[in-house]
C-alpha positions in Angstrom: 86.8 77.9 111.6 83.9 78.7 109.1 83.0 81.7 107.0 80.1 81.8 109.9 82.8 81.6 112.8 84.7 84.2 111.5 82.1 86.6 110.8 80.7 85.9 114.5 84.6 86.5 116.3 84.7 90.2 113.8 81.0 91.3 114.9 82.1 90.0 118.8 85.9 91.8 118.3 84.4 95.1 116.9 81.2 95.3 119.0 79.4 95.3 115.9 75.8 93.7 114.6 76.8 90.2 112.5 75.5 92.0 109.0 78.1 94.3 109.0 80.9 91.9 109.9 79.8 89.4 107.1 79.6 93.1 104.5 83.0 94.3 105.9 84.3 90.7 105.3 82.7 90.0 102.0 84.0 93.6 100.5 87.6 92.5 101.9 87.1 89.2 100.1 86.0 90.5 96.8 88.6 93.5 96.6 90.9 91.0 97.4 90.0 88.5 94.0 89.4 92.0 91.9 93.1 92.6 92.8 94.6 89.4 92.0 92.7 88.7 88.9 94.1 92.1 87.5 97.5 91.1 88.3 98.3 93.0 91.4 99.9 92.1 93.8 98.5 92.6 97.7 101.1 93.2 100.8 99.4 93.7 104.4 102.3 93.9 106.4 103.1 92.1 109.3 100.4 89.3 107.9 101.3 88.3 104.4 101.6 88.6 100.5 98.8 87.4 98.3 100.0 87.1 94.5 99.0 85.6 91.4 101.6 83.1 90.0 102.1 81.2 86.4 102.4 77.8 86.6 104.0 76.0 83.6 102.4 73.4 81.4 103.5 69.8 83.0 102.8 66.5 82.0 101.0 64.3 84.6 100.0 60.3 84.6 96.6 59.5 85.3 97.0 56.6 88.1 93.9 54.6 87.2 95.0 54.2 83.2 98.7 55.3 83.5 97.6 57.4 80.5 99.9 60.6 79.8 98.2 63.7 80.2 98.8 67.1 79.6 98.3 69.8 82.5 97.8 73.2 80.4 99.7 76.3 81.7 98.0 78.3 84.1 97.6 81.2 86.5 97.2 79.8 90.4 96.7 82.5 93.7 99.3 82.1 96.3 100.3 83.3 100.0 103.2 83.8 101.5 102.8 84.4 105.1 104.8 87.3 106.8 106.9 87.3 109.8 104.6 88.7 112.3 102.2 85.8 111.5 104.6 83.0 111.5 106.4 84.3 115.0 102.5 84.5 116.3 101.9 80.7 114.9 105.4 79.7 116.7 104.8 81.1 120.1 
């Protein structure tokens, strides 16, 4: 499914014109990256977790050279799907 998709089934599911599905769906969207690039941490239960995580510095090999390289420390988004969802996945 698309960004175009998705925006058509919320306009269809809320008997609503397909602007203000794709507004309602971008201002979702950009609260949800304000959120997790100030550190917070988002629940909606019943559907999931969205968090920010560190990841450590790691050394990788490059396959091509089998040079060593350094992966710097860094800061990666990450979701954890509730139970709800994974039950409605399962059925």
């Amino acid at each position: 499914m698309t960004k175009a998709d998705l925006i058509d089934a919320i306009a269809a599911s809320a008997g609503s014109s397909k602007k203000d599905a794709e507004r309602a769906l971008q201002v979702v969207l950009s609260t949800i990256t304000e959120k997790l690039a100030a550190g917070e941490k988002i629940s909606l239960i019943g559907f999931g977790t969205f968090e920010v995580r560190e990841r450590k510095e790691k050394t990788c090999i490059n396959p091509r050279t089998k040079e060593k390289l350094t992966a710097p420390a860094c800061k990666a988004p990450v979701f954890k799907a509730g139970k709800a969802l994974k039950d409605a996945v399962n059925k």
